[in-house]
N, C-alpha and C positions, 0 to 999 in steps of 0.2 A: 504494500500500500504506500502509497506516495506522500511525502510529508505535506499534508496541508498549508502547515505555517508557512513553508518556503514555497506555495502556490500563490498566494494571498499576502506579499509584502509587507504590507501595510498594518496586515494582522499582528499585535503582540502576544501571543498565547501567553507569555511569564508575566505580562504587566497584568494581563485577563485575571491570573491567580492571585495576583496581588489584590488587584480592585476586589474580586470577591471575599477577600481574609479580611479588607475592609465593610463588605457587607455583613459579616460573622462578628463582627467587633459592634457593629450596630446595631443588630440585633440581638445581641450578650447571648449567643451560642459558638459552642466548637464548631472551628473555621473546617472544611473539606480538605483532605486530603488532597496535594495536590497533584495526582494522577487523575484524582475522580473530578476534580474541579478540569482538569485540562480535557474531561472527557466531554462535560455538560457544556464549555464552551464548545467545541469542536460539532458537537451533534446541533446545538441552537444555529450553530453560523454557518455551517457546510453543510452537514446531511439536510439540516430543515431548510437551505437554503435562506438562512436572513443578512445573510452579507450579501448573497448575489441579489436579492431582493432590493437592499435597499441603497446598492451601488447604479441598481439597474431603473430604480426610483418607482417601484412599484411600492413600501414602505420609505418610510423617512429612518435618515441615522438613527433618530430619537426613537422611534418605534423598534428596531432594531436593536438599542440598547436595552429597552424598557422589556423586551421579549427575552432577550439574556436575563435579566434581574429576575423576573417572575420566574424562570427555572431555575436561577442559581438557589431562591428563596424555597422553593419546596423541596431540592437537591438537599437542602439544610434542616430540610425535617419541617420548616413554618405551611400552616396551612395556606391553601390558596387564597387570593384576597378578591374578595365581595364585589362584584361591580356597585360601582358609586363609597367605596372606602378608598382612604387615601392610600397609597403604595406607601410602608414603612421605611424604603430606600430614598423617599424622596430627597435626598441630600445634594444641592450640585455641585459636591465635591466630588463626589462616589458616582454621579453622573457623568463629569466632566474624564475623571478618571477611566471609565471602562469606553465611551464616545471615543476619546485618543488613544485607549487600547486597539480597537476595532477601525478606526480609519484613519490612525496617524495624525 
């Protein structure tokens, strides 16, 4: 299998871990593993296709980001969040951070 990350440039798979050990610190639970966390971005941005999506502007970055955070979040054991509650990641640091993980 072909390494992803060197398909996708732009992509930082090691900063993606990062931002998410910052979602885990926000949430005050044990941060993922990070094989498992490189697994949950890989499958969100490639297999499900949201990098190609929202490089190709069928999604926005921000939606793209916000679809990473809702898996990293349930990855973490938190349950899903409620349409019309606010997203507990809403930070835009943790925002800004995994945005320039994902498109430099």
């Amino acid at each position: 299998m072909a390494d992803l990350n060197s398909q996708r440039p732009s992509v930082d798979i090691e900063k993606n871990v990062l931002c998410a050990g910052r979602l885990a610190n926000l949430l005050s639970v044990s941060p993922l593993s990070d094989e498992e966390c490189r697994r949950v971005v890989r499958e969100v941005l490639f297999e499900r296709s949201a990098y190609e999506s929202a490089q190709s502007g069928l999604i926005t970055e921000a939606e793209a980001v916000q679809l990473l955070l809702a898996h990293l979040h349930t990855a973490l054991g938190q349950p899903a969040v409620k349409e019309g509650e606010p997203f507990p990641w809403d930070e835009e640091g943790l925002l800004s951070c995994l945005r320039d993980a994902i498109f430099g």
